[in-house]
N, C-alpha and C positions, 0 to 999 in steps of 0.2 A: 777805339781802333780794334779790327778783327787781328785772331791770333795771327794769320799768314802776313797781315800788312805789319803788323809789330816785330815780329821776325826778320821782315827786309828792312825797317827803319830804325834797327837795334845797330846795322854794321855800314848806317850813314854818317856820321861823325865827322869824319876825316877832312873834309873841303871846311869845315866851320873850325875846327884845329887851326889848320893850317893859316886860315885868314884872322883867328884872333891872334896867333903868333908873330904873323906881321906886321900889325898893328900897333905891335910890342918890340919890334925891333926885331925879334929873334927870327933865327934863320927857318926855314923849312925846310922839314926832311924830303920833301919833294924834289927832283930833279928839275931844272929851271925847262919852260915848254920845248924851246928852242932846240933841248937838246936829247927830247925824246922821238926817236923820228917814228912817224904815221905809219902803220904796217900797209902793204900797198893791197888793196882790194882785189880778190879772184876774179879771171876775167871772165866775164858773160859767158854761159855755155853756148857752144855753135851750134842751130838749129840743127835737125838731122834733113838732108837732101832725101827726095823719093825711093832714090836705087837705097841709101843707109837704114831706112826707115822700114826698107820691107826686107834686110836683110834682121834687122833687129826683130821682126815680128815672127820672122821666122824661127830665126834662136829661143824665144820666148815662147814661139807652141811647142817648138820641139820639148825644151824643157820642163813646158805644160806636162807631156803627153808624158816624159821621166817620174814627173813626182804622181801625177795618178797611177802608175802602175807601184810608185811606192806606196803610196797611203794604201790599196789596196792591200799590200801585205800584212798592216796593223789591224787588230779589230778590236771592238768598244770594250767598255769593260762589260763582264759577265757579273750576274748577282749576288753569285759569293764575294768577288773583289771589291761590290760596289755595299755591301755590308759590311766587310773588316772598316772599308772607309769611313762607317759610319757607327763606329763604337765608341771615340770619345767622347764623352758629354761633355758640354758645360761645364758643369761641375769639376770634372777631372780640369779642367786647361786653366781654370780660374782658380784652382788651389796648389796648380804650378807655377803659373804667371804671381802667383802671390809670391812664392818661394822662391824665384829667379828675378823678378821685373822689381822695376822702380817708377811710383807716381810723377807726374808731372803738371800741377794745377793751371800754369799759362807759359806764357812765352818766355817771360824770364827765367823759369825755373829749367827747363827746355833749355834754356842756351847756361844756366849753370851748370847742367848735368851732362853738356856738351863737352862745357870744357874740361870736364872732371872725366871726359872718357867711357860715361856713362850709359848714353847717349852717343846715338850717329846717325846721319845724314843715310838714306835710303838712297838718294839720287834718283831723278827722273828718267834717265837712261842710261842701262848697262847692256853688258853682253847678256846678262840672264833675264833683265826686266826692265821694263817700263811701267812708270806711276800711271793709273788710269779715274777720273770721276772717287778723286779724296775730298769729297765735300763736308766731311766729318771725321777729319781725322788730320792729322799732320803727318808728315813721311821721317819719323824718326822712329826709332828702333833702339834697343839693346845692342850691343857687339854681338852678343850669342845668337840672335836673333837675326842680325844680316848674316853673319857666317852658316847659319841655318839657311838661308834663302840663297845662300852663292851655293852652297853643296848642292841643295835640290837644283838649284839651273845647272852645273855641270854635269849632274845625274840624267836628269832630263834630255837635253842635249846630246848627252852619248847615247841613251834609245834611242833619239830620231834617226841618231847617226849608223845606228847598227840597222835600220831601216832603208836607210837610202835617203833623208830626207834632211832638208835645210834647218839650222838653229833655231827655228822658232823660240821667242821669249814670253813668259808669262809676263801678265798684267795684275799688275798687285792693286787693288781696288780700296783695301784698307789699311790704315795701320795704329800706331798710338794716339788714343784719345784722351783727352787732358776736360777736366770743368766746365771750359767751353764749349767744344767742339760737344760732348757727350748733351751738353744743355741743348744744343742745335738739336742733333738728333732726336731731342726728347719731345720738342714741338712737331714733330714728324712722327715718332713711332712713339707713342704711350705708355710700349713693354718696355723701353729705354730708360725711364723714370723709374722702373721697378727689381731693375736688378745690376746686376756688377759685371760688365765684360773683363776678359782678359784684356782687350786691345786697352785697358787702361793701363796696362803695365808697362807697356813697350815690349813684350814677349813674343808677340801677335799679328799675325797676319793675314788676310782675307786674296788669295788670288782668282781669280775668275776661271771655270771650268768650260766655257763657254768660246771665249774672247780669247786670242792669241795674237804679239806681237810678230811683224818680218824682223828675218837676222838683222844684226847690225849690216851697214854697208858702205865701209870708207871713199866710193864717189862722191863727189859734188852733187848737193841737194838739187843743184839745175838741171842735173844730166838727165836727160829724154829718156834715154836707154834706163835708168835706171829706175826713173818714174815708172815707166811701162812695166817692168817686171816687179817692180813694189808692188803695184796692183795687181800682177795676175798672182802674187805671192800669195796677197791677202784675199784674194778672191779665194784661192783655192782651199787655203788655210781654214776657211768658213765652212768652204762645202766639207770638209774631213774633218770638221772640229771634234767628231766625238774619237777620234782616232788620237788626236792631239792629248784631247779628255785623260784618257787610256794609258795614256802613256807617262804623262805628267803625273797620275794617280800613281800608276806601278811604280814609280819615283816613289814618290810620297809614300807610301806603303812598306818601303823595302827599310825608309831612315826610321818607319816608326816599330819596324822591326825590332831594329838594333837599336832604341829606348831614343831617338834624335829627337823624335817632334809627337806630337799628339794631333789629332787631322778629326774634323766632321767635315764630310759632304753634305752642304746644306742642300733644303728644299727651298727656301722663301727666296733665297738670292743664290744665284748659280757661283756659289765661292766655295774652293777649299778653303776651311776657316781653320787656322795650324797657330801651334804653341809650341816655343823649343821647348823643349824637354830635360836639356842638360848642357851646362857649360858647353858652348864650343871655342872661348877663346882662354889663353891663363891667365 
């Protein structure tokens, strides 16, 4: 069984509990069915009519026509910014991740270090980020190490915002690698066999410099209107990526100031590859 399907079949239990309980006479903590009522399903969103549909597209260039004069006021990073980003080595983030992080060999020890607090859950989607192509790595972390990642998305997000420009969320591409997942990688990348990441500690994170999520958006996943400007979100978000780049760095740069994280901007895969640096939780 892979790490990820071990993980979800660690907290299925519960239905076979329940039925060897009865079997035995004893009661079930369960609520009997009859008396948990069905939550009632959201109703289908209403197509949009011709006259709705070109008032929406209208809204949607206009809007267009807002965030290109903002992006234009950002610009990329310059070569000094894009050198500071590129001063920690290796070395330095893997003899911090030593001194802050905790191993984790598979999934059991992952959901022991869970419940010890040691360990947490990344989540797929926040306000600062979304998980993106973790094909070697699990989405757990350190406490330090997501308090690290919520400071830089709120940092983040207030540049855009002194720009004129919508919450864009980074996409975090890596995270804790445990025996397994590092074995995966090893039949892929050969330098994987021969040295020690950070991301084995749980300290560590790879976000993409490239790739940016749209804001959250509490409509209905069905709503037209909202599909439509998702996509000119993301379209536009693409064409001004290295502006996003820019700014997510200057983040990045100002917490490694103040001793927060340690950062390479890699070459081989377009990720800030970052280490906390120091306690963020008590």
């Amino acid at each position: 069984m892979g790490l990820a399907a071990a993980l979800v079949a660690s907290g299925c239990g519960r239905g076979e509990n329940d039925a060897r309980r009865a079997q035995a006479g004893a009661p079930s903590d369960r609520p009997p069915l009859a008396a948990v009522a069905a939550p009632m399903p959201p109703p289908p969103p209403q197509p949009l009519t011709a006259a709705d549909s070109a008032r929406v597209r209208t809204r949607i260039a206009a809007r267009r026509d807002s965030l290109e004069a903002a992006f234009a006021r950002g610009r990329p990073l310059g070569a000094s910014e894009v050198a500071m980003l590129r001063r920690d080595v290796n070395a330095e983030q893997i003899a911090t991740a030593r001194r802050l992080g905790i191993r984790a060999s598979d999934a059991g020890q992952i959901e022991q270090l869970r419940r010890e607090g040691r360990l947490v859950a990344l989540g797929d989607s926040t306000p600062y980020w979304v998980l993106r192509d973790m094909d070697h790595s699990v989405p757990y972390v350190t406490p330090d190490a997501r308090a690290m990642l919520a400071e830089l998305g709120r940092r983040f997000q207030a540049r855009l915002a002194r720009l004129g420009l919508p919450p864009y969320r980074m996409k975090v591409t890596s995270a804790l690698r445990t025996d397994e997942t590092q074995a995966s990688l090893r039949r892929i990348n050969s330098y994987a066999s021969r040295t020690v990441s950070a991301h084995e500690f749980g300290t560590t994170v790879d976000v993409s410099h490239e790739r940016f999520a749209v804001p959250v958006d509490a409509r209905p996943a069905g709503d037209a209107a909202l599909g439509m400007e998702r996509a000119m979100l993301e379209e536009v978000g693409k064409e001004h990526a290295r502006v996003l780049q820019a700014e997510l760095g200057r983040a990045i740069a100002g917490m490694r100031d103040q001793g927060a994280l340690h950062v390479m901007m890699e070459n081989l895969q377009p990720v800030y590859h970052m280490t906390v640096a120091r306690p963020f939780t008590p």
